[in-house]
C-alpha positions in Angstrom: -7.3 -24.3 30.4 -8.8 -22.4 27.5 -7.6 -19.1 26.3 -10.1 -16.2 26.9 -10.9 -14.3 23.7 -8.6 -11.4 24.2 -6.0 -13.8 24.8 -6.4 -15.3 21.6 -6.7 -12.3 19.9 -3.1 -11.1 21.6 -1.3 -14.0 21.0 -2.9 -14.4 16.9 -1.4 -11.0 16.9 2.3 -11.9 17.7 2.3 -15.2 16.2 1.2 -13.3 12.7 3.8 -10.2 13.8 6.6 -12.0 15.0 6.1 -15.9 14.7 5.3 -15.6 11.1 8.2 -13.5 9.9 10.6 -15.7 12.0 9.1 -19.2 10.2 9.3 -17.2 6.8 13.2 -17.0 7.9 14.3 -20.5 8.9 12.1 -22.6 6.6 13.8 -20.5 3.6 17.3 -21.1 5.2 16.1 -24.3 6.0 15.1 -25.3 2.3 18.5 -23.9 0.9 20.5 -25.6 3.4 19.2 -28.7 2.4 19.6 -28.1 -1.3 23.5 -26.4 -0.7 24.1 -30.4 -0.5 22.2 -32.0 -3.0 21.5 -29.2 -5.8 18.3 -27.1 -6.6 15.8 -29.6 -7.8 12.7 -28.6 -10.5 11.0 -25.8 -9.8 7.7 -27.6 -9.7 9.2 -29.9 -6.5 11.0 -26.7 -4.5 7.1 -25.0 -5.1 5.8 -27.7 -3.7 7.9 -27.6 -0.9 6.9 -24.0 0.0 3.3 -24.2 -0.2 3.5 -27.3 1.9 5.7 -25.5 4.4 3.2 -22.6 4.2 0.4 -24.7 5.0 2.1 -26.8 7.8 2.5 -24.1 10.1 -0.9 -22.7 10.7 -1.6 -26.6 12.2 0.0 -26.0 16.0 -2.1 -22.8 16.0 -5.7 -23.8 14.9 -7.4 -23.1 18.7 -5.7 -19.7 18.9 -7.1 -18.3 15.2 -10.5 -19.6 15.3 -13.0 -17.3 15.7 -10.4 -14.1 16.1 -12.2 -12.2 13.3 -15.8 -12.5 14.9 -17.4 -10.2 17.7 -16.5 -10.8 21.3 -18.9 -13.7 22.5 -18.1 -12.8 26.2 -19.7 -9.1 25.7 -23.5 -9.1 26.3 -24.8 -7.7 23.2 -26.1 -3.8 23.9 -29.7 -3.2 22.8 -30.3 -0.8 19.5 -32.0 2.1 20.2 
């Protein structure tokens, strides 16, 4: 079933409010977890690892983002006067 537009527009909201914040949390705790055992590598490889982390995330929630910024497309559009 797909999500109505308010429904997306909710649920963008708390994954950018809440979701985001918590991802921000583990993967950086995840990343230095994995490092406490084998030592900080170059810079250039641990960037890489963020942006591809920061990129990843946004996958699982492509449907609930698109289209969020643009006017509701249920509402029947109200004639200028």
């Amino acid at each position: 079933m797909a999500l109505s537009y308010k429904a997306r527009r909710r649920w963008a909201l708390i994954i950018l409010l809440i979701g985001m914040p918590l991802y921000i949390i583990f993967a950086i705790a995840g990343v230095a977890l994995l490092f406490s055992y084998t030592g900080r590598p170059p810079i250039a490889i641990e960037f890489a690892i963020y942006v591809i982390l920061g990129v990843v995330w946004v996958f699982p929630f492509k449907k609930v983002f698109m289209g969020v910024g643009q006017a509701d497309p249920d509402v029947a559009p109200s004639d200028p006067q």
